[in-house]
RODREN-306206 format. One record per residue (C-alpha): residue in one letter; x negated, y negated, z. Coordinates in nm, 2 decimals. Example, Ala and Ser with C-alpha at 12.3 -4.5 7.8 and 13.67 -1.06 7.14 Angstrom:
BEGIN
ATOM  aa      xx      yy      zz
ATOM   a   -1.23    0.45    0.78
ATOM   s   -1.37    0.11    0.71
END
This chain:
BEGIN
ATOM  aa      xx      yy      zz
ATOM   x   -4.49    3.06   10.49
ATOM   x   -4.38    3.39   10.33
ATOM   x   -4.10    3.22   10.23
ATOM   x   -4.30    2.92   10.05
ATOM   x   -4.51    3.23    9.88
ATOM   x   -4.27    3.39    9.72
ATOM   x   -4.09    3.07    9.58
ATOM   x   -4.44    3.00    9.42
ATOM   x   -4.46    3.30    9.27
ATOM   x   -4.07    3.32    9.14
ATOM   x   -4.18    2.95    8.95
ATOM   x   -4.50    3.08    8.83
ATOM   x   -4.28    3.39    8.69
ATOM   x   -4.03    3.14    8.52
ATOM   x   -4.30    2.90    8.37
ATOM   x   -4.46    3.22    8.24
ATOM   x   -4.14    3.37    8.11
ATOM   x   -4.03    3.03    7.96
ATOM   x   -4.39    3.01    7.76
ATOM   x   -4.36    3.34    7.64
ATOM   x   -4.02    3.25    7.50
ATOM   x   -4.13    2.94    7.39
ATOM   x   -4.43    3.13    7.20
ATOM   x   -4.26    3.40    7.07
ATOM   x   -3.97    3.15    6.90
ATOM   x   -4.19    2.91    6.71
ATOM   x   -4.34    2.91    6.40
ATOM   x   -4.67    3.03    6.34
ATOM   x   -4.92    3.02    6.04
ATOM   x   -5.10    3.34    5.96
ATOM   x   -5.46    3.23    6.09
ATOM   x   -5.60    3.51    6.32
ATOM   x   -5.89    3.43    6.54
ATOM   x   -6.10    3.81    6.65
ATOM   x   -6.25    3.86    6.97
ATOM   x   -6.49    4.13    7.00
ATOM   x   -6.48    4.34    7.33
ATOM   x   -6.84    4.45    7.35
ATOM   x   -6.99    4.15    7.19
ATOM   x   -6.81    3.88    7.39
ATOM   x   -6.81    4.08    7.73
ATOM   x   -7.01    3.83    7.92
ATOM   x   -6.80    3.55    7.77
ATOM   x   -6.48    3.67    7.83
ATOM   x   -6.55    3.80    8.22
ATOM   x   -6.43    3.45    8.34
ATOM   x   -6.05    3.38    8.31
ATOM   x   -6.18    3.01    8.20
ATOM   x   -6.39    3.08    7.92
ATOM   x   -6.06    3.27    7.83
ATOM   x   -5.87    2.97    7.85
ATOM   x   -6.12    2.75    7.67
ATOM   x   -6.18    2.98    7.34
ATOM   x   -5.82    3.01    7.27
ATOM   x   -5.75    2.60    7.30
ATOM   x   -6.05    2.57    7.05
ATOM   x   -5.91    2.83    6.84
ATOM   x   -5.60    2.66    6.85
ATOM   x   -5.71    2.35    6.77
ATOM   x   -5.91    2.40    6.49
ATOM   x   -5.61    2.57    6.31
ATOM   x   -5.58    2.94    6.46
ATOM   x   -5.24    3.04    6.61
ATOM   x   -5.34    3.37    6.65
ATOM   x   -5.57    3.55    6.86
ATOM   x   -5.67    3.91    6.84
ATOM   x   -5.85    4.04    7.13
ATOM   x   -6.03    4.38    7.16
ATOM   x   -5.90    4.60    7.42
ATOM   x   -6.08    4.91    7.33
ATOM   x   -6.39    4.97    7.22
ATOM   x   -6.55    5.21    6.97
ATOM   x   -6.70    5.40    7.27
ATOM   x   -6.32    5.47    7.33
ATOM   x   -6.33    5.28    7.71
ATOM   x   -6.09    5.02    7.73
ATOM   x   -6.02    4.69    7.91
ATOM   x   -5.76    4.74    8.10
ATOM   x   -5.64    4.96    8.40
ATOM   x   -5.56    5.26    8.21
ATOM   x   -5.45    5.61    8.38
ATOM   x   -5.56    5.75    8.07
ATOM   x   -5.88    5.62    7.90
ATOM   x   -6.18    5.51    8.09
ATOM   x   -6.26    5.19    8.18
ATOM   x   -6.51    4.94    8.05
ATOM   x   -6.64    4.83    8.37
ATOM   x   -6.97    4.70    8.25
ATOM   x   -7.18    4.62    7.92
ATOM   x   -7.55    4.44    7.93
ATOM   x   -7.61    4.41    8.30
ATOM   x   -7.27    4.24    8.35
ATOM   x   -7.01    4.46    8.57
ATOM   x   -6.57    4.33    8.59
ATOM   x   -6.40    4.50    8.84
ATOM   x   -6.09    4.70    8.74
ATOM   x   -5.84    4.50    8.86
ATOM   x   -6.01    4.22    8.63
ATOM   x   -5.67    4.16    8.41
ATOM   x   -5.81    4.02    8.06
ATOM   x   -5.54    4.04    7.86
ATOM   x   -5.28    3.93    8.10
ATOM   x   -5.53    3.60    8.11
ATOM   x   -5.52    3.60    7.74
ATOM   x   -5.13    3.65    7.68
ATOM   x   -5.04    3.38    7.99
ATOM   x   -5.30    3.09    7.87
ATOM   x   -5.25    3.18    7.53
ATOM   x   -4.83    3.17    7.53
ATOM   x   -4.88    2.83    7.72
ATOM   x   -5.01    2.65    7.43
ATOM   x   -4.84    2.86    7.17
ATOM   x   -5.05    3.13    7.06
ATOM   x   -4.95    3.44    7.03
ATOM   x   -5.20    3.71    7.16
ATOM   x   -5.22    4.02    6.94
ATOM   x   -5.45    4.36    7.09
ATOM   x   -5.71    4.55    6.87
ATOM   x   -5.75    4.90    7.01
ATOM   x   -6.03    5.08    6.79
ATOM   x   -5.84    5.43    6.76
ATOM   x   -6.08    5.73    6.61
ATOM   x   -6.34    5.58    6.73
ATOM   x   -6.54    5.76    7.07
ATOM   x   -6.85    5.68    7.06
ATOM   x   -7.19    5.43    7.03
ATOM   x   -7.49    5.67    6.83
ATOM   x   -7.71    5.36    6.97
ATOM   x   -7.64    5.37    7.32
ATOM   x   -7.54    5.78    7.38
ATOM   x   -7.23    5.65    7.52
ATOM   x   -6.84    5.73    7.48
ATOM   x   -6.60    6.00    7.57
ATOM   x   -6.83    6.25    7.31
ATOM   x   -7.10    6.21    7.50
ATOM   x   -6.88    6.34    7.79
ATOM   x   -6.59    6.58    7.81
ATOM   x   -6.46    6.49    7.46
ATOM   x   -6.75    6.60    7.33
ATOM   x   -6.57    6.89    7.11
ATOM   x   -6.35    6.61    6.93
ATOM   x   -6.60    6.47    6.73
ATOM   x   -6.67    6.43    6.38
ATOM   x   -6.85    6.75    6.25
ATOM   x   -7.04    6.56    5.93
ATOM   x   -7.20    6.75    5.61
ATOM   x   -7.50    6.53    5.59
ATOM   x   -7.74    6.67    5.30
ATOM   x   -7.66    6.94    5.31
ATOM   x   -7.61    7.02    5.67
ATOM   x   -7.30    7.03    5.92
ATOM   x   -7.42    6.83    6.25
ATOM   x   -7.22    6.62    6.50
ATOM   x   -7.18    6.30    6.44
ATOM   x   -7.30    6.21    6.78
ATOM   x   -7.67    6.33    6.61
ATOM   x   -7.64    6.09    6.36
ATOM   x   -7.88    5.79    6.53
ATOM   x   -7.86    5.60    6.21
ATOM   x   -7.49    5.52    6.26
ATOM   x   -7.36    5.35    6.52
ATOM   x   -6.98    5.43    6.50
ATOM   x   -6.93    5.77    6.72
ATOM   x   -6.60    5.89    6.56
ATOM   x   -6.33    6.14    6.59
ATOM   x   -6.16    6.38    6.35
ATOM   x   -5.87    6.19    6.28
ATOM   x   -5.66    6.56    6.21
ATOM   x   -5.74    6.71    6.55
ATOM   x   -5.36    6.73    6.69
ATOM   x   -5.53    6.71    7.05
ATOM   x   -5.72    6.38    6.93
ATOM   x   -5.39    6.24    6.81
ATOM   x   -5.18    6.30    7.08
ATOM   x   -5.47    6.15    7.32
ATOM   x   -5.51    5.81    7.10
ATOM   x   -5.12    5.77    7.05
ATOM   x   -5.03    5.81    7.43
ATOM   x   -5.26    5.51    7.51
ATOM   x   -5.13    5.27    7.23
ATOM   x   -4.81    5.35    7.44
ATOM   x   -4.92    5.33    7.74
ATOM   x   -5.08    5.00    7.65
ATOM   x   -4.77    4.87    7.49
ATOM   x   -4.55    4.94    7.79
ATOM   x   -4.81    4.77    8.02
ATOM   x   -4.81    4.44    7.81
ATOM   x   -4.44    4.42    7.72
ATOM   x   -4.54    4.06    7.61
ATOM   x   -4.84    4.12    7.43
ATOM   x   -4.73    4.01    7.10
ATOM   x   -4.86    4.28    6.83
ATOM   x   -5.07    4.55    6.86
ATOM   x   -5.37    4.54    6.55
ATOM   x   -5.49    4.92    6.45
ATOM   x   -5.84    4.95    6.38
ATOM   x   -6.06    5.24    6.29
ATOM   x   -5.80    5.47    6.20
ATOM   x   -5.97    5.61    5.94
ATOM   x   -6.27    5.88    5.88
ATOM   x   -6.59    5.80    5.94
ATOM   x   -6.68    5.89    5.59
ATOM   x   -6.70    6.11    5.27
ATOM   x   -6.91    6.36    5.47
ATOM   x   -6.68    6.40    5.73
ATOM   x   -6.48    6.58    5.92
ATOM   x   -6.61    6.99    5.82
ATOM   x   -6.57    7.12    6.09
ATOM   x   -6.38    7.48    6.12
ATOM   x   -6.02    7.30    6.24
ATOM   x   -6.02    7.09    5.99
ATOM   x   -6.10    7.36    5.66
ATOM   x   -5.78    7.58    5.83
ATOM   x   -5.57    7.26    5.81
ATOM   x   -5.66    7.19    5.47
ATOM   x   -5.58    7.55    5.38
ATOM   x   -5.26    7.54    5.54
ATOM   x   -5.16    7.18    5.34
ATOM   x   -5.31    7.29    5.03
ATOM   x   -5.18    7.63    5.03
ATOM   x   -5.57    7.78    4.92
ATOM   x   -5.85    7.96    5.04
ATOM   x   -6.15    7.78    5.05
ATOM   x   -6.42    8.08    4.97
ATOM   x   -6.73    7.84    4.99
ATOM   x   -6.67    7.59    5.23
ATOM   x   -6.77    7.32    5.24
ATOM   x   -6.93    7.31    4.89
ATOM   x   -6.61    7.37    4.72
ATOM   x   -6.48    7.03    4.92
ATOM   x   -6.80    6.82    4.85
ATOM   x   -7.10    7.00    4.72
ATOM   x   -7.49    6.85    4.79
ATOM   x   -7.66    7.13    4.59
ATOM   x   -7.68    7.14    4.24
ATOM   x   -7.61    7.47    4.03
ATOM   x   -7.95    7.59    4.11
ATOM   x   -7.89    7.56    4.45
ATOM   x   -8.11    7.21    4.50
ATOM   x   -8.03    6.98    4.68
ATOM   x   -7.91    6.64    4.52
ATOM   x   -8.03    6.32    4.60
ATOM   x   -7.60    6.28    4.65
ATOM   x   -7.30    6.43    4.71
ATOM   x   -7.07    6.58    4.46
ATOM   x   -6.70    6.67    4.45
ATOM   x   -6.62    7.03    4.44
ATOM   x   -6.30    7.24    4.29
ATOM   x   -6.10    7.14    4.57
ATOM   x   -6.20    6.79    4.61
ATOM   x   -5.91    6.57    4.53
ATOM   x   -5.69    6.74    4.68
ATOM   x   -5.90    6.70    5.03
ATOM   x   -5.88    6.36    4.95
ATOM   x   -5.52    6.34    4.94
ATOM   x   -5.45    6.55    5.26
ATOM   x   -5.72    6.35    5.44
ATOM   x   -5.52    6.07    5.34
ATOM   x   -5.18    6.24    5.43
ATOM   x   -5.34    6.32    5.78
ATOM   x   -5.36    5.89    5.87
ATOM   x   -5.05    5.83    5.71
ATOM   x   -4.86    6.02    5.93
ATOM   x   -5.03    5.94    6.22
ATOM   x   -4.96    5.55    6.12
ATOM   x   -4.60    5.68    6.07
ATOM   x   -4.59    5.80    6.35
ATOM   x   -4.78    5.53    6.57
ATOM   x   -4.53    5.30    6.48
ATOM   x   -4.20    5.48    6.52
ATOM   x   -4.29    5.54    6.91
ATOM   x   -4.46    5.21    7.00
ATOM   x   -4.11    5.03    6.79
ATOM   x   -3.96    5.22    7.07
ATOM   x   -4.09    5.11    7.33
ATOM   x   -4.11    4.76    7.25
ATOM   x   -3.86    4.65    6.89
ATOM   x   -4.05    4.34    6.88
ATOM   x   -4.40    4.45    6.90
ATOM   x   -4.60    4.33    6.58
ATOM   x   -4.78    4.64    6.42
ATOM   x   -5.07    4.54    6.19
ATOM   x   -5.37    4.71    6.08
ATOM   x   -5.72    4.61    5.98
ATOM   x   -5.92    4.80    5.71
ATOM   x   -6.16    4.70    5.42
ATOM   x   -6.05    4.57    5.09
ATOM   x   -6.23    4.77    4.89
ATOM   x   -5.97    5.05    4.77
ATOM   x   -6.16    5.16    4.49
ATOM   x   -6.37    5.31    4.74
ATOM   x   -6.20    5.34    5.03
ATOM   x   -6.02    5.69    4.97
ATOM   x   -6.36    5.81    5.12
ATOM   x   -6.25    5.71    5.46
ATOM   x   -5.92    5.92    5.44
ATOM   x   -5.72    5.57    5.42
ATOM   x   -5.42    5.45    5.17
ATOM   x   -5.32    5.14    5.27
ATOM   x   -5.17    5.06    4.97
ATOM   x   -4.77    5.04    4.92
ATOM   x   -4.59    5.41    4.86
ATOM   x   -4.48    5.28    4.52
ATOM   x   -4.84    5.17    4.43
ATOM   x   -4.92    5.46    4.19
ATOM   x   -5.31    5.48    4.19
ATOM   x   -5.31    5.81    3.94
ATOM   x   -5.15    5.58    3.68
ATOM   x   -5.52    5.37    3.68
ATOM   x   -5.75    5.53    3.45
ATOM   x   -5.99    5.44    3.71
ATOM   x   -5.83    5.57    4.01
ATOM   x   -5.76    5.91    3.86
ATOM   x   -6.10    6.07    3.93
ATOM   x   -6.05    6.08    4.28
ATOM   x   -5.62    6.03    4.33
ATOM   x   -5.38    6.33    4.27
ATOM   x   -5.04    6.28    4.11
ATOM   x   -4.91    6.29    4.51
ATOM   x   -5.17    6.05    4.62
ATOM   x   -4.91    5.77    4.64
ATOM   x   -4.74    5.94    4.86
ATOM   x   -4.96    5.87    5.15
ATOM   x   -4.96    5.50    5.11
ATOM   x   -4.85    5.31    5.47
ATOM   x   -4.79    4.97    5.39
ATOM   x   -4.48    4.95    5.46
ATOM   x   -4.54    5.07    5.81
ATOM   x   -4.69    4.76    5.88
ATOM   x   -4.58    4.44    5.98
ATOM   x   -4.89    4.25    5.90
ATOM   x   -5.20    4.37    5.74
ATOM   x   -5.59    4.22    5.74
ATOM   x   -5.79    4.36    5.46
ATOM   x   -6.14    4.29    5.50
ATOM   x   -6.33    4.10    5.26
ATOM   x   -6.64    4.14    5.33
ATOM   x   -6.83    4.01    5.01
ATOM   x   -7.10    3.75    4.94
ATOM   x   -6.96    3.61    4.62
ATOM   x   -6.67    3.43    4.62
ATOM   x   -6.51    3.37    4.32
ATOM   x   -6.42    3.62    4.02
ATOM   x   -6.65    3.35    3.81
ATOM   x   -6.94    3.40    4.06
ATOM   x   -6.87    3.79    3.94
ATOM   x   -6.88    3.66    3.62
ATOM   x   -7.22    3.47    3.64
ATOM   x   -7.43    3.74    3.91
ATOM   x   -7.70    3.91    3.75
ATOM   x   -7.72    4.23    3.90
ATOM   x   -7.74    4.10    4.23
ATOM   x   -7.43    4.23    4.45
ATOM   x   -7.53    4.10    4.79
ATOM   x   -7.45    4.24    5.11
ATOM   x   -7.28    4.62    5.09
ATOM   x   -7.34    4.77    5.44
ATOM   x   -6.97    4.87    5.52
ATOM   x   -6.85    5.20    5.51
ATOM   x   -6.71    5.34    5.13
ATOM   x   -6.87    5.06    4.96
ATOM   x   -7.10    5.09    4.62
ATOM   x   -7.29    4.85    4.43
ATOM   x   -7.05    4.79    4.15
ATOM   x   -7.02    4.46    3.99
ATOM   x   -6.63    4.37    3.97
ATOM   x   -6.39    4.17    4.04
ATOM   x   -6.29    4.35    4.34
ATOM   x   -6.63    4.24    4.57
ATOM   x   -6.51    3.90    4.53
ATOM   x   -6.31    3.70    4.83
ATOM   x   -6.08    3.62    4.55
ATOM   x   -6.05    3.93    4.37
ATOM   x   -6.07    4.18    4.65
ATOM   x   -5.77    3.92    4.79
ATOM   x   -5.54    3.94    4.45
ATOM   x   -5.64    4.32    4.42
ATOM   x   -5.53    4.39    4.76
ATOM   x   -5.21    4.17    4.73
ATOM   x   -5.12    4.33    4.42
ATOM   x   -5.12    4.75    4.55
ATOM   x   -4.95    4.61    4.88
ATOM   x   -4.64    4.49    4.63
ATOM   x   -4.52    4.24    4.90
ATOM   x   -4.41    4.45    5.12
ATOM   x   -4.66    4.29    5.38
ATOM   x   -4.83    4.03    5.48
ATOM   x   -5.16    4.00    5.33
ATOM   x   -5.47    3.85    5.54
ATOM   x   -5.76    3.76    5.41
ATOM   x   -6.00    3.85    5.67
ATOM   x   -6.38    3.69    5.70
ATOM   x   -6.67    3.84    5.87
ATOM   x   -6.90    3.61    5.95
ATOM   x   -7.27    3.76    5.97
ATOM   x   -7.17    3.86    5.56
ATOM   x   -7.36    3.52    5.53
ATOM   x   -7.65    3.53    5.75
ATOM   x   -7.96    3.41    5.63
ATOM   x   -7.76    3.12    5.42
ATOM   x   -7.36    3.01    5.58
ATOM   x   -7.36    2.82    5.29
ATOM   x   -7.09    3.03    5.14
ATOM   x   -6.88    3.11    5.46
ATOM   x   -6.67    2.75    5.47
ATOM   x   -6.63    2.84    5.06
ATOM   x   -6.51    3.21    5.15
ATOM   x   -6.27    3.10    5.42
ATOM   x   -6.13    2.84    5.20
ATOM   x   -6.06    3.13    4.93
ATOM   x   -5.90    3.32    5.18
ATOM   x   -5.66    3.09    5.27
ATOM   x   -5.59    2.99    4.88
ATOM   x   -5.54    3.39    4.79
ATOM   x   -5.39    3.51    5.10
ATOM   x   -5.09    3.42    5.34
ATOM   x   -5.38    3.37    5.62
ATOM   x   -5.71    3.40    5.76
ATOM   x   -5.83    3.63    6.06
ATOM   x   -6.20    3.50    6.13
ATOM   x   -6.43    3.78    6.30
ATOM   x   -6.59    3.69    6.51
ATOM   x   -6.63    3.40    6.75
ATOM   x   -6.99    3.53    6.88
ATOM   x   -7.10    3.50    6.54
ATOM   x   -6.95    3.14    6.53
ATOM   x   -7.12    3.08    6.85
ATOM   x   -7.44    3.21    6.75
ATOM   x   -7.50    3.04    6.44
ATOM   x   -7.32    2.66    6.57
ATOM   x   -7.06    2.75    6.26
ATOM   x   -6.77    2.61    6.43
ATOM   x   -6.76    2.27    6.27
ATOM   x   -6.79    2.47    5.96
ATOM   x   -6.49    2.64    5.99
ATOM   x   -6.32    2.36    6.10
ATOM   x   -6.36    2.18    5.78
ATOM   x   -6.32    2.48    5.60
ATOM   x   -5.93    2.53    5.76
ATOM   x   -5.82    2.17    5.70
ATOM   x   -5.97    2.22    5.31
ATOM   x   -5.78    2.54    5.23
ATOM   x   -5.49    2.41    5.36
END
């Protein structure tokens, strides 16, 4: 009988070898279907449910999936000796032996879809449910924020949901990079590894005391009146403004903020390459660059010059193109999240700039908060160095999907790909018929 056992389980280890060889040699679009950790817990707590979302995926045009494996609380989904686990969200518990992604990579390479992870990396936290690794024994890693005027934790901040680290802390660093690894050595044929969340909060943080002595270290300055000579809330009567302001030392904060998640990128991808040469390294930000230097992020190519744009010059230093990561990358999602679609729906709008509820976003009217132009601008201050993806979140459309097949479409037209987040949302509204159509349109 032992015998018969382990002849079963030497064929099961050969088909499953074979269909990860078979997956990993084929030819895939760029067409990247997400799947939310906390948002599709229930859903994805049965190994069948697993099987049946990525054959619908699949069939509807998607031979990608990405699949959260940890989540902004910084818990993750798998057996880790480092992080703690995600045993239970909404009432429902999984056990810790419950193997998610290794139901995702086997079903997935059987049919030929490659199964990429998502782990949310400066994240620690949920301000809405006071839970996360700050609300325990990381509690001094945190984000210290200089909200109006004041320096608080961010874990005080009920408005905002995302509980997140400061990115510089070495100790934060170190912590986050050692369970990509670990990760990557536990799922040698996971087949990419997507960053997300590597980035700052926001323009108000980090402040806290670690951070000001790194600064002055990079910068080579004393900071006398910190943190008003970083970004100032009070006017020169000492009132507070109704917003913030840049201070003396501003743009050069900006750049070492941005120095701070380019090397950690850098870094990221030199030891996980290690580990695993054919690992796929991605990363998933916004599109909006004009904006997005107030999350500490470049993801621009290094020889995108963004102090040679009139525009750009405000906030970039002549060394701000030095922090630029593209080319770490092996493919990158940029996140166009905008409600018009076309630059000749910029063209025609009327003051009305629809949904802007993402972090570093403003209410300008360009080209830029278009699927298509955000698409070309992001394209064009990669340089082809990478892959770009057009990425779609759904809910940008709630209250009319009208324009969600439309944006998808655009997407595929301006982009080498689509990543789709997220299948609750496809779920929830009966949208996958729309997409459907939408995938064999932009084709």
């Amino acid at each position: 009988m032992l015998k018969l056992i382990r002849s079963f389980l030497l064929v099961l280890s050969i088909s499953a070898l074979l269909g990860s060889c078979s997956a990993n040699s084929k030819e895939y679009n760029h067409n990247y279907m997400w799947f939310d950790c906390e948002a599709n817990y229930r859903t994805l707590s049965t190994p069948d449910s697993i099987r049946y979302y990525i054959q619908k995926s699949k069939d509807i045009g998607f031979d990608n999936v990405v699949v959260d494996m940890k989540s902004i609380m910084g818990e993750v989904l798998y057996d880790s000796k480092i992080a703690p686990y995600m045993g239970d969200w909404e009432g429902v518990e999984r056990s810790r032996d419950y193997d998610m992604m290794r139901y995702f990579i086997d079903y997935g390479h059987q049919i030929g879809v490659r199964v990429f992870a998502s782990l949310n990396v400066f994240a620690g936290g949920h301000n809405f449910f006071d839970r996360g690794i700050i609300y325990g024994d990381k509690a001094q890693w945190q984000s210290i924020c200089y909200e109006k005027g004041e320096l608080v934790p961010i874990s005080s901040i009920k408005t905002n949901y995302n509980g997140m680290l400061n990115p510089a802390n070495p100790e934060v660093q170190e912590y986050q990079l050692e369970i990509l690894k670990e990760f990557v050595a536990k799922y040698p044929d996971c087949d990419g590894l997507i960053f997300d969340r590597v980035r700052y909060d926001g323009v108000t943080s980090d402040f806290s005391e670690l951070s000001k002595e790194m600064f002055e270290e990079y910068a080579g300055v004393e900071v006398e009146n910190f943190p008003e000579d970083i970004l100032s809330w009070y006017d020169e009567e000492g009132k507070l403004r109704e917003t913030w302001a840049p201070g003396k030392h501003g743009k050069k904060w900006i750049e070492w903020r941005a120095s701070v998640i380019h090397d950690f990128v850098s870094k990221a991808h030199k030891e996980l390459k290690a580990i695993n040469p054919d690992l796929i390294i991605g990363d998933y930000t916004g599109a909006w660059y004009p904006t997005y230097w107030q999350l500490g992020v470049n993801w621009a190519s290094r020889t995108f010059d963004p102090y040679q744009v009139d525009e750009y010059k405000v906030w970039a230093t002549e060394d701000y193109y030095k922090t630029g990561y593209a080319e770490e990358l092996d493919i990158y999602m940029t996140g166009l999240y905008y409600s018009m679609i076309t630059k000749a729906d910029v063209d025609k709008a009327t003051g009305v700039v629809g949904q802007r509820s993402e972090a570093g976003m403003d209410n300008s009217l360009t080209y830029c908060y278009s699927v298509e132009g955000g698409a070309e601008l992001a394209k064009s201050i990669t340089k082809g160095v990478v892959p770009v993806i057009g990425s779609i979140y759904v809910e940008q459309y709630i209250g009319d999907f009208t324009p969600f097949g439309p944006a998808v479409e655009q997407a595929l037209k301006s982009t080498e790909g689509v990543m789709v987040f997220d299948i609750v949302h496809l779920n929830k509204h009966k949208l996958w018929d729309v997409l459907e159509n939408a995938m064999k349109s932009g084709k």
